[in-house]
Every structure is written in structure tokens, then in C-alpha cells.
Residue, then its C-alpha position, 0 to 999 in steps of 0.5 A: x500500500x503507497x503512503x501519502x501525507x497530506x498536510x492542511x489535511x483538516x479542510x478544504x483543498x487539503x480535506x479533498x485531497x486526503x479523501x480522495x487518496x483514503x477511498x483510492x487505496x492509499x495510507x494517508x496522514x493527516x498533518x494539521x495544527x488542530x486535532x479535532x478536525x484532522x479526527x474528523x477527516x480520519x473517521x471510518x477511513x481505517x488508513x487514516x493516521x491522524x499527525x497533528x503537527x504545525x508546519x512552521x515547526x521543524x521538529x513537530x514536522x520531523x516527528x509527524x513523519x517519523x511516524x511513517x515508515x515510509x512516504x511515497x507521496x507528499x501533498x504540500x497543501x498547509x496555506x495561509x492568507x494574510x489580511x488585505x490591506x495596503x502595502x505601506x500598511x502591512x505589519x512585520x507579523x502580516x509579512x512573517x505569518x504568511x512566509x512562515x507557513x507558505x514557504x518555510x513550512x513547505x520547505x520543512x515538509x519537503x525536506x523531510x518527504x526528500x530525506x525519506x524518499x531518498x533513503x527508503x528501498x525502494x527508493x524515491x516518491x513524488x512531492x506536489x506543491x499547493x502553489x496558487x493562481x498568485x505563484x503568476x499574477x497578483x491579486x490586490x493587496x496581496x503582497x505576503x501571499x503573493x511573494x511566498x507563491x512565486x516562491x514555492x515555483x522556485x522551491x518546486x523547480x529546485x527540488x526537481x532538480x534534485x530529486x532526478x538523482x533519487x527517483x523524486x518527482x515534483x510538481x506544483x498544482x495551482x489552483x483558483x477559485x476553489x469552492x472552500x471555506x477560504x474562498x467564501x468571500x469571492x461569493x460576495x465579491x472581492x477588489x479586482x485589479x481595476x478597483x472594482x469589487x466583483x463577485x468571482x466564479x468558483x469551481x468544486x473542489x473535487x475537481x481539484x482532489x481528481x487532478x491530484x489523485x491523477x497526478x498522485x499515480x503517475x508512475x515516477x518516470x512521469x510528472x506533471x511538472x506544472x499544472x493549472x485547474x481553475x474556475x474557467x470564467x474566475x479573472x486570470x488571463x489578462x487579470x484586471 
């Protein structure tokens, strides 16, 4: 049985991911700060490994994966947003919340999917990366969310690079417009770039889950290196 980790595994793009993997025949472990939710996810699921963990801590994150003998798969989800406000008025704590989670917490877990995929036998395993319509253009008043997406490309271009030596694959799925919890607002309408404030479409998220879980079983000699899935009529081509 393949051995996935799914982290920000408690809701939305994350929840969907791990149920869809659990109902395809994978192990899957279920990272997130908050236990109640991950329990939630876990529940009639006999493959499900609740690890709660904070992404931003390294060594909760080396803990969670020392509970695993092995990962074959390492769904690098954990995300945050930060308030939206003006450039000159974002905060030393605005900027470093985001950076914490988006990028350093991705980097933890990447590193510890990497260390074990290049020393278990057989060796090797795939790491996608939750990247984000804004890992390519802006939205307003985004500047934290957005710098840390144009750097998890870096970070997924460089572990591909280093994972060809170990059998580790890489990729980055971005996704706009997902129907969650976190993206409830643009059903009210959210700034655009002209200034206007206008109700976004949104797409089920189980559309999402169907690209992971394709991109998920792809043999390793294989990879979707970057992959966009979007709600087809949200602003992106010519945003703004």
C-alpha cells in the first residue's frame, strides 16, 4: 500500500485531497495544527493516521513523519492568507505569518518527504506543491501571499532538480477559485485589479482532489511538472 501525507489535511483543498487518496487505496496522514478536525477527516477511513503537527515547526514536522515508515507521496497543501490591506500598511507579523507557513513550512515538509524518499528501498516518491493562481499574477493587496507563491515555483523547480538523482518527482498544482471555506468571500465579491469589487466564479473542489489523485499515480518516470485547474470564467488571463 503507497503512503501519502497530506498536510492542511483538516479542510478544504487539503480535506479533498486526503479523501480522495483514503477511498483510492492509499495510507494517508493527516498533518494539521488542530486535532479535532484532522479526527474528523480520519473517521471510518481505517488508513487514516491522524499527525497533528504545525508546519512552521521543524521538529513537530520531523516527528509527524517519523511516524511513517515510509512516504511515497507528499501533498504540500498547509496555506495561509494574510489580511488585505495596503502595502505601506502591512505589519512585520502580516509579512512573517504568511512566509512562515507558505514557504518555510513547505520547505520543512519537503525536506523531510526528500530525506525519506531518498533513503527508503525502494527508493524515491513524488512531492506536489499547493502553489496558487498568485505563484503568476497578483491579486490586490496581496503582497505576503503573493511573494511566498512565486516562491514555492522556485522551491518546486529546485527540488526537481534534485530529486532526478533519487527517483523524486515534483510538481506544483495551482489552483483558483476553489469552492472552500477560504474562498467564501469571492461569493460576495472581492477588489479586482481595476478597483472594482466583483463577485468571482468558483469551481468544486473535487475537481481539484481528481487532478491530484491523477497526478498522485503517475508512475515516477512521469510528472506533471506544472499544472493549472481553475474556475474557467474566475479573472486570470489578462487579470484586471
Amino acid at each position: 500500500m503507497k503512503t501519502a501525507i497530506v498536510t492542511g489535511a483538516g479542510s478544504g483543498i487539503g480535506k479533498a485531497a486526503a479523501l480522495a487518496l483514503l477511498k483510492d487505496g492509499w495510507r494517508v496522514g493527516l498533518v494539521g495544527r488542530r486535532k479535532a478536525p484532522l479526527e474528523d477527516v480520519a473517521a471510518g477511513h481505517a488508513n487514516a493516521l491522524v499527525l497533528p503537527a504545525d508546519v512552521t515547526k521543524s521538529a513537530e514536522v520531523r516527528a509527524a513523519f517519523d511516524r511513517l515508515e515510509r512516504v511515497d507521496l507528499l501533498f504540500n497543501n498547509a496555506g495561509t492568507f494574510s489580511k488585505p490591506v495596503s502595502f505601506d500598511e502591512l505589519t512585520d507579523e502580516m509579512w512573517t505569518s504568511v512566509v512562515d507557513v507558505n514557504l518555510n513550512g513547505m520547505f520543512f515538509c519537503a525536506r523531510e518527504a526528500f530525506r525519506r524518499m531518498k533513503a527508503q528501498t525502494p527508493r524515491g516518491g513524488r512531492i506536489i506543491n499547493n502553489g496558487s493562481i498568485s505563484a503568476d499574477r497578483p491579486r490586490p493587496r496581496s503582497a505576503p501571499y503573493t511573494a511566498t507563491k512565486h516562491a514555492v515555483t522556485g522551491l518546486t523547480k529546485s527540488i526537481s532538480l534534485d530529486g532526478r538523482a533519487h527517483d523524486i518527482a515534483c510538481s506544483q498544482i495551482d489552483i483558483g477559485n476553489a469552492a472552500t471555506d477560504m474562498t467564501q468571500k469571492m461569493t460576495e465579491g472581492v477588489p479586482q485589479a481595476d478597483g472594482s469589487t466583483r463577485v468571482e466564479p468558483r469551481m468544486d473542489v473535487a475537481h481539484v482532489a481528481s487532478a491530484i489523485l491523477y497526478m498522485a499515480n503517475l508512475p515516477l518516470d512521469a510528472n506533471v511538472q506544472f499544472m493549472t485547474i481553475m474556475a474557467t470564467k474566475m479573472p486570470l488571463i489578462g487579470r484586471g
